[in-house]
N, C-alpha and C positions, 0 to 999 in steps of 0.2 A: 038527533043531529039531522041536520036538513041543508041543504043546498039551494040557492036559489040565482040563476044565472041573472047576466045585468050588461048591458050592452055597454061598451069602450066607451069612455066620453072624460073630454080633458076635466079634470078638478080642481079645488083650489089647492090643495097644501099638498107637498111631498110625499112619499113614504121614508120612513125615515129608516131604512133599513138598508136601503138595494143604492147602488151607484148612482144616484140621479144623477150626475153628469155626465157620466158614460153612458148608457141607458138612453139617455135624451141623442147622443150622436148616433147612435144604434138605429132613430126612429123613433124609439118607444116613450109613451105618456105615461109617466108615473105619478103625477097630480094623484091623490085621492085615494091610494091602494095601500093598505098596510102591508102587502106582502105581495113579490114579482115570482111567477114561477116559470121555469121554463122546460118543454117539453121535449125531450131529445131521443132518439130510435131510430135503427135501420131503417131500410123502407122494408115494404110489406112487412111491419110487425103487429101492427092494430093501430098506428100512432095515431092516426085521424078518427076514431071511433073513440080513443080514450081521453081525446080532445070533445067531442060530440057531447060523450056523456056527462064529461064534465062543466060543461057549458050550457045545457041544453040546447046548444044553437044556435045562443044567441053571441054573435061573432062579428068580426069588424078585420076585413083583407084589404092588405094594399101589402105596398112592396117594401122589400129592406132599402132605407136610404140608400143611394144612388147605385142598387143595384136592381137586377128584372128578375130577379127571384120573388116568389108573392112568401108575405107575410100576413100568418092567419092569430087574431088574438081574440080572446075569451074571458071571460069575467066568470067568480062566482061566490058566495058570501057563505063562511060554516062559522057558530058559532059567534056570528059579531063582527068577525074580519072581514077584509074586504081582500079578494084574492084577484090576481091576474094573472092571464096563463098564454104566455107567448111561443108557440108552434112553431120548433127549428126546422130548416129544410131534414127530410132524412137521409142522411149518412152513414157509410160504416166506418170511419176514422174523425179523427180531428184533428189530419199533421197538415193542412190548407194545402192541401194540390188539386182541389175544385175549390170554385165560388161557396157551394154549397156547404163544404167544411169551414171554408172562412168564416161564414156568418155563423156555423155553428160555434166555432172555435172562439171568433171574438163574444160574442153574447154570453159563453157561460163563463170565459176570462175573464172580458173587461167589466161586462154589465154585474157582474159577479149579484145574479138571481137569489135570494132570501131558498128556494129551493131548486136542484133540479131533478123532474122524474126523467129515468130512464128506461124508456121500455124495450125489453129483450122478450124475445121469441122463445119460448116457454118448450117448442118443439127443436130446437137449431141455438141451443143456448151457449153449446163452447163458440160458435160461431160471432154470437153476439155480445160476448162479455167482453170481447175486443173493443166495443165504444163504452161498456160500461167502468174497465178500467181506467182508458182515457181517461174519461170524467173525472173518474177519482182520485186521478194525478191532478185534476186540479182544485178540484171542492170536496168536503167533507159535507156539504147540506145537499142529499142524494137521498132520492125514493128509488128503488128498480122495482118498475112494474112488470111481472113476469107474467105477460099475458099469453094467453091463446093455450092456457092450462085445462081446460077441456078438447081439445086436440092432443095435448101430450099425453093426456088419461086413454085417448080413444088407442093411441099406438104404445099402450102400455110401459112409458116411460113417468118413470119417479122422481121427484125432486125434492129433499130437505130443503124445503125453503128457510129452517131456520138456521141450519146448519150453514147454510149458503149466508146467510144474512151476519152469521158469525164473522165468517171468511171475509166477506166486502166487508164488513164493519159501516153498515149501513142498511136501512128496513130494506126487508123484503116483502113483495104484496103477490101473491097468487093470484091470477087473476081471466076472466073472460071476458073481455069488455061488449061483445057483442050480447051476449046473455046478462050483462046489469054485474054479474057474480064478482064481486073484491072493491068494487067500487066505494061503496062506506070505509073499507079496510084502508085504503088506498088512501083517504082523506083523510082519515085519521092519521098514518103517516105520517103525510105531507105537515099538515099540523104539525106535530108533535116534532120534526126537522126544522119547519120554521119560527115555532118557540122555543128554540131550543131545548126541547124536555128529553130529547133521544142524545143520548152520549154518543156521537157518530166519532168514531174513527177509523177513516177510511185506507184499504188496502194500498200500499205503496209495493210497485215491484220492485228487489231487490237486484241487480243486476250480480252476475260471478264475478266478472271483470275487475279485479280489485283497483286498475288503473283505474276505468271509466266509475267507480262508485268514489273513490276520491276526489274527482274532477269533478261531479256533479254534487258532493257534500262542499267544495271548494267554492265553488262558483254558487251556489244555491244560498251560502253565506254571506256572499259580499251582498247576494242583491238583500238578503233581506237586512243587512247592514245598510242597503241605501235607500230601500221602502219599506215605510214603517210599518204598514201594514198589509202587505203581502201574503194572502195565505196559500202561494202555490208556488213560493219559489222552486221547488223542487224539479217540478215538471216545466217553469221559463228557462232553468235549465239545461234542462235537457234540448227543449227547443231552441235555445244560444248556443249550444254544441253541436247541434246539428245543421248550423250556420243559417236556422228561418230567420229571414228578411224581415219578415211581419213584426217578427217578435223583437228583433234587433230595432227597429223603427221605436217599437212600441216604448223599449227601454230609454234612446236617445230623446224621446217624445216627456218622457216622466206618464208616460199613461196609466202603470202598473202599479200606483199607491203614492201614498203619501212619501213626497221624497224627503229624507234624513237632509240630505248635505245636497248641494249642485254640482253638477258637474257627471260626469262618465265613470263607472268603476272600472277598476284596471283590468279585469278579464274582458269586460268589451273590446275595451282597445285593443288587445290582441288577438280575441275572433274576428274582427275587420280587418288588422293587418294581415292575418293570415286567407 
């Protein structure tokens, strides 16, 4: 298996996998790529090195539509495909109270990426599962690259990577990206989420609150009663209960799937009125 990076450049035909409409507002070129991936992590986690390595470098920056955040993309081909790897600002949430979480938030939402890796800090991991659950409220197609696992070796900290990989219901990759170590792993991954060959099912938090687990199986119903293809009503639920703006836009917009019927489902109209 071999990698060979390829610099950004518009193509002709679509990928027929990823959002190309949404994706196109995002900014991003989709012409020409069988597969969008998007690259999500704290900061100081390795994210820009396990961008590096996967690109060899060869990279193409400019900024997210009509925002002054730089946007960093990368190309690279395993196997035949043609992969593209779009660099999110890094964050440790994605509930939009910076710029930086928005464009996270919208990207692996709307543009809804073929995969996204998550990279978590290998040494400060309960720390960072916090954007790794995120995610998996919203997508089931997740890599967590758990890098910088020769620092948690050195401070003699263990981690069942597979056991963890049970838990999230989604691969786990051990990884150094500064020393090359899990990078082949890593790809394979990724692969095997965006052909669908890994049975991903990803960890949903249960809440105790029997009110609020009701209200969000309530409302998480209607929407996917009104988008047909919605696969994270769960968690625009929760963000519609929590009265986001963004998200509330997003839903009077029809931005969030194929809409069923026209018109407002009746749980909006009442988080607006209220």
């Amino acid at each position: 298996m071999t990698t060979q990076a390829k610099t950004i450049s518009e193509c002709g035909s679509c990928a027929t996998s990823c959002n190309t409409a949404h994706l196109t507002k995002l900014g991003i070129k989709t012409g020409g790529w069988d597969y969008v991936v998007a690259l999500a992590g704290n900061p100081n986690t390795g994210k820009s090195t396990i961008f590096n390595r996967l690109t060899g470098l060869h990279q193409h920056v400019g900024n997210w539509a009509g925002k002054t955040v730089t946007r960093a993309e990368g190309a690279f081909t395993l196997n035949e495909k043609k992969y593209k790897l779009v660099d999110l600002p890094g964050t440790y949430s994605l509930l939009s109270t910076s710029v930086d979480e928005e464009i996270a938030r919208d990207f692996v939402l709307f543009g809804k990426p073929d995969v996204t890796i998550v990279v978590a800090d290998a040494t400060r991991l309960e720390r960072n599962l916090n954007l790794v659950l995120q995610i998996l409220e919203i997508t089931d197609r997740a890599v967590v690259a758990l890098n910088l696992i020769d620092e948690a070796r050195r401070a003699n900290l263990t981690i069942d990577e597979r056991a963890l990989a049970r838990d999230l219901g989604v691969p786990v990759v051990p990884m150094s990206a500064r020393r090359g170590e899990g990078v082949t792993e890593l790809l394979n991954a990724v692969e095997s989420v965006a052909e669908g060959k890994f049975p991903a099912r990803a960890h949903r938090i249960k809440y105790a609150d029997e009110k609020l687990e009701k209200a969000i199986e309530t409302l998480a119903a209607e929407l996917r009663a009104e988008f047909a293809d919605l696969p994270n009503a769960r968690w625009v639920a929760l963000r519609l209960l929590e009265g986001d703006e963004s998200i509330i836009k997003a839903v009077r917009l029809n931005q969030l799937g194929t809409v069923k019927e026209a018109g407002i489902f009746p749980s909006l109209v009442q988080i607006e009125a209220n």
